[in-house]
N, CA, C and O atoms as CSV, one atom per row, in Angstrom:
chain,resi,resn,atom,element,x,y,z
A,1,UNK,N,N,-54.458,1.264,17.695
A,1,UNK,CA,C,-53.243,1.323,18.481
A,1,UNK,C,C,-53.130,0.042,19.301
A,1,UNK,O,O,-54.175,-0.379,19.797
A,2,UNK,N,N,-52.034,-0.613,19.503
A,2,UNK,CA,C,-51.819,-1.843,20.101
A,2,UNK,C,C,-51.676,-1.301,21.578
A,2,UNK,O,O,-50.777,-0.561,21.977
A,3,UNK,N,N,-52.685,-1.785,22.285
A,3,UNK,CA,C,-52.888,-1.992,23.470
A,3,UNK,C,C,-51.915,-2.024,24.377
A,3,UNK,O,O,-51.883,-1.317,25.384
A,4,UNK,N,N,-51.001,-2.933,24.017
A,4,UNK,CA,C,-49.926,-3.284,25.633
A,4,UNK,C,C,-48.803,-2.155,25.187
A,4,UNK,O,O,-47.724,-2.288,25.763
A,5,UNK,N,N,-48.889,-1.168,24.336
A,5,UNK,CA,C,-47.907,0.137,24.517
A,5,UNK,C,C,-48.139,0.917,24.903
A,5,UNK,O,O,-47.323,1.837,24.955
A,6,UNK,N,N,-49.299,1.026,25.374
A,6,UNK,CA,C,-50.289,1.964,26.086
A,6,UNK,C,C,-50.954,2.064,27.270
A,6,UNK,O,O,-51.767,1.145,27.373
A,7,UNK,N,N,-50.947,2.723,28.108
A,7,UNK,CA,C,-51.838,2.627,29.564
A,7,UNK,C,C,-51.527,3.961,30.415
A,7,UNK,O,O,-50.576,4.709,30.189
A,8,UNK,N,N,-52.484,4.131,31.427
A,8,UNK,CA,C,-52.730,5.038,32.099
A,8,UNK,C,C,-52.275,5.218,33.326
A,8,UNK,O,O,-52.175,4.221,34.041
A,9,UNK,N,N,-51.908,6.488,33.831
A,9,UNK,CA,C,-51.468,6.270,35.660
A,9,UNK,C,C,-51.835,7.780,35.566
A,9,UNK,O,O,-52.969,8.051,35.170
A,10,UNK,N,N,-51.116,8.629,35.841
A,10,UNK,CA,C,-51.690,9.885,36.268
A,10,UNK,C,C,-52.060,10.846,35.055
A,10,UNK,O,O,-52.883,11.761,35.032
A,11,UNK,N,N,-50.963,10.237,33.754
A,11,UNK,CA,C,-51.057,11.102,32.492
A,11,UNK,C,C,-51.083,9.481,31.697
A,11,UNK,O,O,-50.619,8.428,32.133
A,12,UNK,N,N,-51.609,9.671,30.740
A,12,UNK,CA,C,-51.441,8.998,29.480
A,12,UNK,C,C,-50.006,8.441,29.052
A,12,UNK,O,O,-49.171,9.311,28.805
A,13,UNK,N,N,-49.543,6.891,28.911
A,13,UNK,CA,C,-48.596,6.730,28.917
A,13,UNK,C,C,-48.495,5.777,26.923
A,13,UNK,O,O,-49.067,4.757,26.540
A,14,UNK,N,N,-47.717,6.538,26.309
A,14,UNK,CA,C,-47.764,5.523,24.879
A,14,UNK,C,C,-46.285,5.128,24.937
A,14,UNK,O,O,-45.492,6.066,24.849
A,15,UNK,N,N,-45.706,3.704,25.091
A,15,UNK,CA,C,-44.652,3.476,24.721
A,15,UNK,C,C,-44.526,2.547,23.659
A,15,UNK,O,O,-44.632,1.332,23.824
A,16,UNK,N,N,-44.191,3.365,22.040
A,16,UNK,CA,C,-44.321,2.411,21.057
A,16,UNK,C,C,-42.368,1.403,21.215
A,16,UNK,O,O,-41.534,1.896,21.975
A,17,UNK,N,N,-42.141,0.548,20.679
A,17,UNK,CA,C,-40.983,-0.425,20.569
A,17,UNK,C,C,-40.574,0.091,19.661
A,17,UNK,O,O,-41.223,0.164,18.618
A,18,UNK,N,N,-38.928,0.784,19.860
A,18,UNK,CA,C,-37.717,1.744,19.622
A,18,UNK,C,C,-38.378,3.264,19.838
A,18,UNK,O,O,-38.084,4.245,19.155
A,19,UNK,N,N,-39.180,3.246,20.760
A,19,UNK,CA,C,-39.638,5.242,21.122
A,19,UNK,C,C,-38.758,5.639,21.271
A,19,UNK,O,O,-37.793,4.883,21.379
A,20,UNK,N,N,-38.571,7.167,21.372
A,20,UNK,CA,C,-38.217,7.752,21.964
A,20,UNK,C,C,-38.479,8.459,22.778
A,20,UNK,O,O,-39.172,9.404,22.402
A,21,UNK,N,N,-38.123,8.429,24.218
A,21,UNK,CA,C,-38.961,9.721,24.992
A,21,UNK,C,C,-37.863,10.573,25.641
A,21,UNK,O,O,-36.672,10.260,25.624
A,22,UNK,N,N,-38.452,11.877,26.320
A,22,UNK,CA,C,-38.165,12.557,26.882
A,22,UNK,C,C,-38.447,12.903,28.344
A,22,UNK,O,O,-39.161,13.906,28.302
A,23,UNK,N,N,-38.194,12.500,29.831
A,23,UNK,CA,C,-38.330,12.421,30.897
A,23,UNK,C,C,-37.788,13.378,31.417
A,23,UNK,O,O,-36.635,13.717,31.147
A,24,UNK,N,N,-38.830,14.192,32.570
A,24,UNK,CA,C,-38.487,14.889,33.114
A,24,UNK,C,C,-38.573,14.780,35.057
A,24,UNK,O,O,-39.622,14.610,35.678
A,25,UNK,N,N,-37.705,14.875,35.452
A,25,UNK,CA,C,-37.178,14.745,36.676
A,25,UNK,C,C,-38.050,16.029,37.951
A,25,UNK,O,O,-37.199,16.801,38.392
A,26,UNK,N,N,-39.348,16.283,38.467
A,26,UNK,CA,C,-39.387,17.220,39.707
A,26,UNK,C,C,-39.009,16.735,40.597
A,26,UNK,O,O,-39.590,15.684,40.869
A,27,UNK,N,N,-38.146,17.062,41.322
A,27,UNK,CA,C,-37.504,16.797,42.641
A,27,UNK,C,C,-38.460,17.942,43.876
A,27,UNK,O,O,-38.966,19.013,43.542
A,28,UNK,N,N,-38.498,17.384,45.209
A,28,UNK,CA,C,-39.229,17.336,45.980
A,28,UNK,C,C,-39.031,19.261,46.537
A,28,UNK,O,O,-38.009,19.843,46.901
A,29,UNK,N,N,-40.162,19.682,46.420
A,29,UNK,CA,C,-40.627,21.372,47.146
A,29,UNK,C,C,-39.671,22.139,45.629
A,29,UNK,O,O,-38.972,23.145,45.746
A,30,UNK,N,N,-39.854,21.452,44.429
A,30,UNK,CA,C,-39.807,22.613,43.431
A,30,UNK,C,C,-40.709,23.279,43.229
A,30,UNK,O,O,-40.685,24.265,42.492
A,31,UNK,N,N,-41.949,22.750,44.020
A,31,UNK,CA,C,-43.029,23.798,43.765
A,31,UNK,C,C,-43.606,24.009,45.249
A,31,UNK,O,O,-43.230,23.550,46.327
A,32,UNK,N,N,-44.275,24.557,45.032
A,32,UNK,CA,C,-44.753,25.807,46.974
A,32,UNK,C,C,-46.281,24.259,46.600
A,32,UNK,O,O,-46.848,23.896,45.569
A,33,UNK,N,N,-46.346,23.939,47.662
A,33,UNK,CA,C,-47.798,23.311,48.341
A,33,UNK,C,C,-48.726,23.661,47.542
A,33,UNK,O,O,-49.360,22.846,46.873
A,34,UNK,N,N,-48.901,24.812,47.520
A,34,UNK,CA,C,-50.346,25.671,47.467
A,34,UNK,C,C,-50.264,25.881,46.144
A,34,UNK,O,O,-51.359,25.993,45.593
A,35,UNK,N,N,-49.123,25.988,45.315
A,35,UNK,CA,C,-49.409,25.880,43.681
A,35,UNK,C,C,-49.877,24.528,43.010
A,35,UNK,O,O,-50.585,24.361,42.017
A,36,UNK,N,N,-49.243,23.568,43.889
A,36,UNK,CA,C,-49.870,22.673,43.528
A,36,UNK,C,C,-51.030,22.217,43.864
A,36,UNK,O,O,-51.632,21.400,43.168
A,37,UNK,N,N,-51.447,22.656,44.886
A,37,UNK,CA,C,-53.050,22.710,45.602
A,37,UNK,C,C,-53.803,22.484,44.342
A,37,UNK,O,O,-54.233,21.492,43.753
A,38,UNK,N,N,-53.806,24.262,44.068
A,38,UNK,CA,C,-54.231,25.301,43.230
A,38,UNK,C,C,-54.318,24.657,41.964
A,38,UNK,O,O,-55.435,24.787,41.462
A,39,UNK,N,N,-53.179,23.743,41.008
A,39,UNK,CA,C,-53.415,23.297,39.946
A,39,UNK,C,C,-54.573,21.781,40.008
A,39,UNK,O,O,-55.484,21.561,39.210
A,40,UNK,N,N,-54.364,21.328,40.631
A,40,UNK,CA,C,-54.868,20.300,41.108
A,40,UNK,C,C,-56.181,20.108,41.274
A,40,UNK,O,O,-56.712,19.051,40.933
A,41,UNK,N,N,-57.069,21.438,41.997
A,41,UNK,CA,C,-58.074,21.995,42.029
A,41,UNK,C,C,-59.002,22.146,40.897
A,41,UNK,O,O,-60.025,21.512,40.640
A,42,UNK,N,N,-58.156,23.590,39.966
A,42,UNK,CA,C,-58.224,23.915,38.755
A,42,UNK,C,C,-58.439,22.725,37.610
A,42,UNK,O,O,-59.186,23.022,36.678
A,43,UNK,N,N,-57.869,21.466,37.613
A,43,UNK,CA,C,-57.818,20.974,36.837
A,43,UNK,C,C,-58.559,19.357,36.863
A,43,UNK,O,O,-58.569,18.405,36.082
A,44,UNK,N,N,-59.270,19.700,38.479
A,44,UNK,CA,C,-59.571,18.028,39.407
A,44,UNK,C,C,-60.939,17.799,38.381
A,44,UNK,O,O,-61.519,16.713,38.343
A,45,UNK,N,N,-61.374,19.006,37.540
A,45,UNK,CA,C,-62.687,18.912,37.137
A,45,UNK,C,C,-62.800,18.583,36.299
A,45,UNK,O,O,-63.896,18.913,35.847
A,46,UNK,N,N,-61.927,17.701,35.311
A,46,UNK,CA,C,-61.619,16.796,34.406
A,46,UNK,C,C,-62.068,15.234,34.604
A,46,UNK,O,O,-62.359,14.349,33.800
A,47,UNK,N,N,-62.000,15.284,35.911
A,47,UNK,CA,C,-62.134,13.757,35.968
A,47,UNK,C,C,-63.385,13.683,36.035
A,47,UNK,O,O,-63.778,12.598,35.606
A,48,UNK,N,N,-64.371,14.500,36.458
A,48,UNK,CA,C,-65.522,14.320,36.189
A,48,UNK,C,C,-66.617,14.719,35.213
A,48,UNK,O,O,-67.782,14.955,35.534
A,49,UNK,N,N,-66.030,14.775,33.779
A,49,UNK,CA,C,-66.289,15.065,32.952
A,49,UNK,C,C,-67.778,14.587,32.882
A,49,UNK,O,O,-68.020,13.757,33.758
A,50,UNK,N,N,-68.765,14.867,32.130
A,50,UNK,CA,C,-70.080,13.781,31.675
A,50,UNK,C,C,-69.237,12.858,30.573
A,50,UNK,O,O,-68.071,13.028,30.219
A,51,UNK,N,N,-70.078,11.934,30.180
A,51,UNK,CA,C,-69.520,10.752,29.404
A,51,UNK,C,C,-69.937,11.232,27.883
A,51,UNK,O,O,-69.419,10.649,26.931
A,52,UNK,N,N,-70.836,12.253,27.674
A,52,UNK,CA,C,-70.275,12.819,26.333
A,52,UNK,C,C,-69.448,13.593,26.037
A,52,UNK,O,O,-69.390,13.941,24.857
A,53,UNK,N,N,-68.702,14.026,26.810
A,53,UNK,CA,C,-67.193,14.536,26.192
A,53,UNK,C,C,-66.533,13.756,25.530
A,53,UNK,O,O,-66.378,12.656,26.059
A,54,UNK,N,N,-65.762,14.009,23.890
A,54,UNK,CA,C,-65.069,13.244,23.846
A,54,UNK,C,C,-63.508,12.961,24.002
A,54,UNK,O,O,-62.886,14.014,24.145
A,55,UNK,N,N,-62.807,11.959,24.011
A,55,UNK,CA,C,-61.712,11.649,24.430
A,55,UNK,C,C,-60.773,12.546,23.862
A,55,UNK,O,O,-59.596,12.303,24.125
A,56,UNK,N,N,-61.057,13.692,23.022
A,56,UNK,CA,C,-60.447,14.438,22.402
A,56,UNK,C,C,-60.375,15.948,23.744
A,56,UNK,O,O,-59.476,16.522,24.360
A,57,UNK,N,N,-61.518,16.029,23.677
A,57,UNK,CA,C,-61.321,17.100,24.809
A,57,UNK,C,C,-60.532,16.900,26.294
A,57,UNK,O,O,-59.782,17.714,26.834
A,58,UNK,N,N,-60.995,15.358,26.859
A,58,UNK,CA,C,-60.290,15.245,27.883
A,58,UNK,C,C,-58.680,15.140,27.690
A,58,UNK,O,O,-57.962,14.979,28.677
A,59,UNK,N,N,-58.251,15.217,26.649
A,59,UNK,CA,C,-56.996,15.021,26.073
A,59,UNK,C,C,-56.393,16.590,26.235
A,59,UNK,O,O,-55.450,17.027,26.895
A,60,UNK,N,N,-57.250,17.163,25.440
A,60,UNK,CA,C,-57.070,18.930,25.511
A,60,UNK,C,C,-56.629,19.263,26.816
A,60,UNK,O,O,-55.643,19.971,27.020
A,61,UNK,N,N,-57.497,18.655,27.908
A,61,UNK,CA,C,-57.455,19.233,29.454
A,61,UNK,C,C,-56.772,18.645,29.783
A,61,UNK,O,O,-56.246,19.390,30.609
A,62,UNK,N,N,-56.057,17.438,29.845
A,62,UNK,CA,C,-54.892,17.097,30.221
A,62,UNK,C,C,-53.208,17.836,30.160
A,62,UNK,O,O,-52.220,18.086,30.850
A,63,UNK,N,N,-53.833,17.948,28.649
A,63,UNK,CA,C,-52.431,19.294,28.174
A,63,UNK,C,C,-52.639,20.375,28.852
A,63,UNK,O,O,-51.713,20.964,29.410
A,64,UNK,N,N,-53.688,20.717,28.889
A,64,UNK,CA,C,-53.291,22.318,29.612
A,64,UNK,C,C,-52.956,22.404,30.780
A,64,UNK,O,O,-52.285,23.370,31.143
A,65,UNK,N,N,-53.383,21.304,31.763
A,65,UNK,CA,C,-52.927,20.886,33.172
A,65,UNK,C,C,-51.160,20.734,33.129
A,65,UNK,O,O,-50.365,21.391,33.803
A,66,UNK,N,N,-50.849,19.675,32.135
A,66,UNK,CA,C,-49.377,20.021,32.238
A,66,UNK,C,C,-48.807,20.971,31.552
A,66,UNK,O,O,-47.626,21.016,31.894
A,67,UNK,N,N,-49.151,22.109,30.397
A,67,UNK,CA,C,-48.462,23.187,30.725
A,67,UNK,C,C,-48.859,24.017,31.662
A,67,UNK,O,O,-47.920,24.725,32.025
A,68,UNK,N,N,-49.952,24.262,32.273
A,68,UNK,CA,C,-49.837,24.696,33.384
A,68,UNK,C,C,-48.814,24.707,34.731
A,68,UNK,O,O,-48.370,25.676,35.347
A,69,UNK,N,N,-48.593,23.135,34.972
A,69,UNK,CA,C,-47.452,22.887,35.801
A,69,UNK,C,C,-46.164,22.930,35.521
A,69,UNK,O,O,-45.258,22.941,36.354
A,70,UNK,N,N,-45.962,22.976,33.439
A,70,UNK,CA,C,-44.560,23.207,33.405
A,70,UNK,C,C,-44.205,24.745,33.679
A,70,UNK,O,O,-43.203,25.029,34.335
A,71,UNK,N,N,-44.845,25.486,33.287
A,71,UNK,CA,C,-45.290,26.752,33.550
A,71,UNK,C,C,-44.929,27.443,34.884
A,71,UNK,O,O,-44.107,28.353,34.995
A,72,UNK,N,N,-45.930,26.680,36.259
A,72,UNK,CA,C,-45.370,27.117,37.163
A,72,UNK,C,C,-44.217,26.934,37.483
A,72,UNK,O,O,-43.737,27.866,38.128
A,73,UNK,N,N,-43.084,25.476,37.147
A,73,UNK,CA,C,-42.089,25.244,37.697
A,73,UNK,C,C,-41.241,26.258,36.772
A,73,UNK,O,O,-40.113,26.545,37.174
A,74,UNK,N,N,-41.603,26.703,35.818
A,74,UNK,CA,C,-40.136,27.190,35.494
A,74,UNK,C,C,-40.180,28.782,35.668
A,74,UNK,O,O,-39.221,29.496,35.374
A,75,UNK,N,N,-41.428,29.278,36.190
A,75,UNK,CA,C,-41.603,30.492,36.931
A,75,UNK,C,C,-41.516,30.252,38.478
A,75,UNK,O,O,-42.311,30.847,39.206
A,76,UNK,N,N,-40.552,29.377,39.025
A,76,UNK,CA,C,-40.243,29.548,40.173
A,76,UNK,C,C,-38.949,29.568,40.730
A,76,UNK,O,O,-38.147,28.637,40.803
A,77,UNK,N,N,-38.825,30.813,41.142
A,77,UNK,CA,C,-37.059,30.677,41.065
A,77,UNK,C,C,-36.738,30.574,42.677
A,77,UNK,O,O,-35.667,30.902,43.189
A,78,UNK,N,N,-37.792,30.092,43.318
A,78,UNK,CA,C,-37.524,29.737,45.098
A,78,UNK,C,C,-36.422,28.568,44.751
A,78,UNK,O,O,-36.044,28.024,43.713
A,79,UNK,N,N,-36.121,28.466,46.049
A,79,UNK,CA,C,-35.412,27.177,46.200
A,79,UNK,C,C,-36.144,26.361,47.178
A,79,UNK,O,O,-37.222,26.772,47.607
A,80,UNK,N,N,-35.729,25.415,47.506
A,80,UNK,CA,C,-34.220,24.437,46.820
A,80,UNK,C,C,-34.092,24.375,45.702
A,80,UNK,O,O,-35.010,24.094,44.931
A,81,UNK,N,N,-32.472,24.721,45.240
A,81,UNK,CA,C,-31.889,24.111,44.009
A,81,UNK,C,C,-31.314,22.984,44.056
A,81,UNK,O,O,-30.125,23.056,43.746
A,82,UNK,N,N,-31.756,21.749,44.375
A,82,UNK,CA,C,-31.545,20.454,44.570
A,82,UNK,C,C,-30.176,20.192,43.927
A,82,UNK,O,O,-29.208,19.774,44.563
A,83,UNK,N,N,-30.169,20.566,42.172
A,83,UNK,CA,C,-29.299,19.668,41.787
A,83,UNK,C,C,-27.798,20.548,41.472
A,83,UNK,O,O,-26.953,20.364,40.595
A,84,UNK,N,N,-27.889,21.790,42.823
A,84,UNK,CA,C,-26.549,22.170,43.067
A,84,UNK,C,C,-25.692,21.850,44.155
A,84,UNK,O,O,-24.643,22.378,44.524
A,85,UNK,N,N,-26.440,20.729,44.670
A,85,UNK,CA,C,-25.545,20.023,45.494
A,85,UNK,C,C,-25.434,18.854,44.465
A,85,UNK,O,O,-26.384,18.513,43.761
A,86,UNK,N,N,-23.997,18.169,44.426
A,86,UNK,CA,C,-23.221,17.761,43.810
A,86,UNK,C,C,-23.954,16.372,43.999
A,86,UNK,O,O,-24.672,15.824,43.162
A,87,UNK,N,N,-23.558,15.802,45.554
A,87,UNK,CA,C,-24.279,14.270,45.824
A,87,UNK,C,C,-25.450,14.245,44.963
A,87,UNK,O,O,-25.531,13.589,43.924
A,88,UNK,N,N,-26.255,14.914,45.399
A,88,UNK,CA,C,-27.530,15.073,44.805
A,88,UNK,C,C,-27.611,14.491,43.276
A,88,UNK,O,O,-27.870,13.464,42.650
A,89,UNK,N,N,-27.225,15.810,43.112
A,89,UNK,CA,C,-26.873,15.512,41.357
A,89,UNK,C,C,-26.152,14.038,40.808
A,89,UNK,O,O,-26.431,13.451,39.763
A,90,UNK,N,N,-25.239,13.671,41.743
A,90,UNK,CA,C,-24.922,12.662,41.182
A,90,UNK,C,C,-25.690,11.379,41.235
A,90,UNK,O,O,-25.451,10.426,40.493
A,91,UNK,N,N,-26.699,11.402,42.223
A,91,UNK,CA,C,-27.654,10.422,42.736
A,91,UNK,C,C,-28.681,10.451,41.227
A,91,UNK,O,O,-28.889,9.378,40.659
A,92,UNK,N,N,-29.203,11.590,40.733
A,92,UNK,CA,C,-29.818,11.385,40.186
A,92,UNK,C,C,-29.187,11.047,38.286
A,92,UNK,O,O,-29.849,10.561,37.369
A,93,UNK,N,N,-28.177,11.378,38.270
A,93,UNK,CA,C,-27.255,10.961,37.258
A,93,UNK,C,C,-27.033,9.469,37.650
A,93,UNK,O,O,-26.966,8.773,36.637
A,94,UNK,N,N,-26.920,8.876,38.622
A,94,UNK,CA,C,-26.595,7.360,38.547
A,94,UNK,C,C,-27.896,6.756,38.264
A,94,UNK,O,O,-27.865,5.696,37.639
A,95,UNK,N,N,-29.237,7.313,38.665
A,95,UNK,CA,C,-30.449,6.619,38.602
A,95,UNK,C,C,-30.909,6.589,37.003
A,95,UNK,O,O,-31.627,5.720,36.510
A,96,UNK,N,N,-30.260,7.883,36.204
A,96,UNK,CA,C,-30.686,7.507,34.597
A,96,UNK,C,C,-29.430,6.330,34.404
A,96,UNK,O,O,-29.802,5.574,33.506
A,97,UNK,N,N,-28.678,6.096,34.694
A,97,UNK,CA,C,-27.549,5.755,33.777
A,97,UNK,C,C,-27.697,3.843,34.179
A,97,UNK,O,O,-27.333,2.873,33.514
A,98,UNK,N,N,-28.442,3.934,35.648
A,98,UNK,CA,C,-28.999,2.553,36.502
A,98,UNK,C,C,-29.298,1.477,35.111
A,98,UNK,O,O,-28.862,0.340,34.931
A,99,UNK,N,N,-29.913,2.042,34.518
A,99,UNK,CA,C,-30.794,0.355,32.958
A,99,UNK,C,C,-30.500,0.931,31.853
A,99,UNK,O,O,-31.140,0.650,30.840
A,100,UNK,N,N,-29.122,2.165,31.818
A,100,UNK,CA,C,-28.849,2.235,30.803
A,100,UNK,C,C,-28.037,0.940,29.937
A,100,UNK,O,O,-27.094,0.229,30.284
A,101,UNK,N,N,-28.949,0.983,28.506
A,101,UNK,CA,C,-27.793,-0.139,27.770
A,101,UNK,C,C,-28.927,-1.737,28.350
A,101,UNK,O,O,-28.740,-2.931,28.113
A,102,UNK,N,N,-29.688,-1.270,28.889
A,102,UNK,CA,C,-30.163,-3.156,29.199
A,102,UNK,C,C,-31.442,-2.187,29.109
A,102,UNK,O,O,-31.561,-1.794,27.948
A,103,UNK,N,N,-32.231,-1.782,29.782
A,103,UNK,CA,C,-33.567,-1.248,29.365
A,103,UNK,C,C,-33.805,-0.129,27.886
A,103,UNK,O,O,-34.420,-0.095,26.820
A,104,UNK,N,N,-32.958,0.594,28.616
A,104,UNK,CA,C,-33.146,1.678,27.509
A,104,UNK,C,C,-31.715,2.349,26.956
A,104,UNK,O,O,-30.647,2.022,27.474
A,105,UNK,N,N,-31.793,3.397,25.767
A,105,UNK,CA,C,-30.133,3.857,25.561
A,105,UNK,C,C,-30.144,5.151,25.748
A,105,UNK,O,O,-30.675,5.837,24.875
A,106,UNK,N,N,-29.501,5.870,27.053
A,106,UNK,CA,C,-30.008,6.808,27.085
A,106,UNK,C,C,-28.798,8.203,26.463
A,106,UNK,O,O,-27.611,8.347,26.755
A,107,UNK,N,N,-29.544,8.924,25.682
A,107,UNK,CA,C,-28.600,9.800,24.771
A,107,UNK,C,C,-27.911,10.441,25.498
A,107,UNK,O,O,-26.684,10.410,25.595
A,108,UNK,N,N,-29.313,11.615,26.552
A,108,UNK,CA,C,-28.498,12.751,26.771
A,108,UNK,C,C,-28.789,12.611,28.428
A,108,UNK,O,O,-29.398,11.631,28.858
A,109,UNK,N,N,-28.368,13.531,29.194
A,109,UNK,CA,C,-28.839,13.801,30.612
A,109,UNK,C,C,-28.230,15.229,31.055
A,109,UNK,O,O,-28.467,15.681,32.175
């Protein structure tokens, strides 16, 4: 795999030249503190894997960490519903549409 399409920050990032991806937007207290505590916790024990694990498993535990968190967010029907205020919504509709056509082309939103 060529190197400079690839790199790390909190999850695994592959961007091959013409990708396609799919981005997803959490906006701020969609989730309660303490769920995220809680996943965070649950899942902090990854990073200290021993060094014979292989990159296959820490891969495994990565996934289950984020369905875990997609999981909780879409079993949470607290609010805030952020993007039923209109400004809102439109703030974050101008921020995809910001490098649309010069960075990227973006289909849908």
């Amino acid at each position: 795999m060529d190197e400079k399409y690839f790199y790390n920050r909190k999850l695994p990032h592959l961007q091959p030249p013409e990708g396609t991806f799919f981005i997803t937007y959490r906006l701020a207290d969609s989730l309660p503190l303490a769920v995220i505590k809680d996943l965070k916790e649950k899942y902090s024990f990854q990073k200290n894997l021993p060094d014979n694990q292989s990159q296959e498993r820490r891969e495994e535990l990565r996934e289950e960490y984020f369905e875990a968190f997609e999981n909780a967010l879409e079993k949470n029907p607290n609010e805030p519903h952020w993007l039923k205020n209109d400004s809102i919504a439109s703030d974050v509709i101008d921020s995809l549409l910001f490098n649309d056509a010069r960075e990227y082309r973006l289909w849908s939103a």
